[in-house]
MIFI-622737 format. One record per residue (C-alpha): x, y, z; residue in one letter. Coordinates in steps of 0.05 Angstrom, whole numbers, plus 5000, padded with zeros to 4 digits. Layout:
# residues N
XYZA...
This chain:
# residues 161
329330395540X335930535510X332430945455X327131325504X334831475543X338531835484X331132095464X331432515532X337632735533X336632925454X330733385476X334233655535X340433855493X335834245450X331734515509X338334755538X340035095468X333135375465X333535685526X340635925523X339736345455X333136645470X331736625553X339536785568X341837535544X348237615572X353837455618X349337575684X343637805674X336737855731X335837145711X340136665752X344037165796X343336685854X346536155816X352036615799X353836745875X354435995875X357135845806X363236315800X365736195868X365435485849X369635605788X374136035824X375235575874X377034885826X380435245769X385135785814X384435465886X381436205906X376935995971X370536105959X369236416026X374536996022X373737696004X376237705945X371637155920X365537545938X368538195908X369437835839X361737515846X359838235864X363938545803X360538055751X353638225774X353938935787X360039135741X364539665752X357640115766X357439955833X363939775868X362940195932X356439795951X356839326004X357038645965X350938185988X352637575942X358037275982X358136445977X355736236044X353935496029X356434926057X363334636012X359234005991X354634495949X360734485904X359033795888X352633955849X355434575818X361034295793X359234075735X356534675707X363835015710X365434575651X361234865611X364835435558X361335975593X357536235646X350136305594X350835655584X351435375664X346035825664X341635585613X342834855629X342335025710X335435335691X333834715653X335834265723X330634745758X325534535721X326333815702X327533655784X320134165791X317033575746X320333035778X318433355848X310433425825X311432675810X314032365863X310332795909X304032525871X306531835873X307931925944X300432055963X299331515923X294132005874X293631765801X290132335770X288632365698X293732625645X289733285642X290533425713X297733215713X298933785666X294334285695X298834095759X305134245724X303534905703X299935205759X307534925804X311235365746X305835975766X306135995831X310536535857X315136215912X317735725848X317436305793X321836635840X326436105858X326735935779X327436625758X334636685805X336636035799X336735945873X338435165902X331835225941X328634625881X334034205892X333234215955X325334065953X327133525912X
């Protein structure tokens, strides 16, 4: 069991590398912009006390997503979750930068979509084949309300799961 352990987190490591140098293209990018709204007020908030509610806060989140480009719009990415949400983010701030909370959020997306289909499955008490395991697992990735919420890294899979 030990083995299968350090296995996993082995190919996860590399998953998150895969997906960090070609999946990940920049600081903020379309990919994961709802994480961002949740990730740098996060950071903000446990490496500079800055509260993560405040104007300034959302200004910063609004700066790293539009730039400079678009200061006078009306910023829409302001962290409005509740202060425990900190909890699961939290861990992503120690990563060395934001493509890699990224890459390795993206990778929690998915791993907790698998684990979802499976206890879901389990919970209905359905043991389908292998085949139709897989077939399972892909059409969840293809199906737009979870290719959107993977695409912006938004918290809506952790909270299905």
């Amino acid at each position: 069991m030990a083995l299968l352990a350090v296995l996993g987190v082995v190919l996860l490591g590399a998953y998150t590398w895969a997906f960090h140098e070609f999946i990940v293209t920049g600081p903020v990018d379309a990919i994961a912009m709802d994480f961002y709204a949740r990730y740098e007020p996060t950071r903000l908030y446990l490496t500079e006390g800055l509260n993560p509610y405040s104007d300034e806060a959302t200004q910063i989140v609004h700066r790293g997503i539009y730039g400079d480009d678009h200061v006078k719009l009306e910023p829409q990415h302001a962290f409005f979750y509740p202060m425990y949400t900190m909890l699961i983010i939290a861990p992503y701030t120690l990563l060395p930068a934001f493509s890699w909370a990224q890459a390795a959020w993206q990778v929690t997306l998915q791993v907790l979509l698998i684990a979802s289909l499976l206890l879901t499955l389990d919970f209905l008490n359905w043991r389908p084949r292998l085949q139709v395991i897989i077939l399972l697992g892909l059409w969840t990735f293809v199906l737009f309300p979870v290719t959107h919420s993977l695409v912006l890294g938004q918290f809506s899979v952790v909270t299905f799961f």
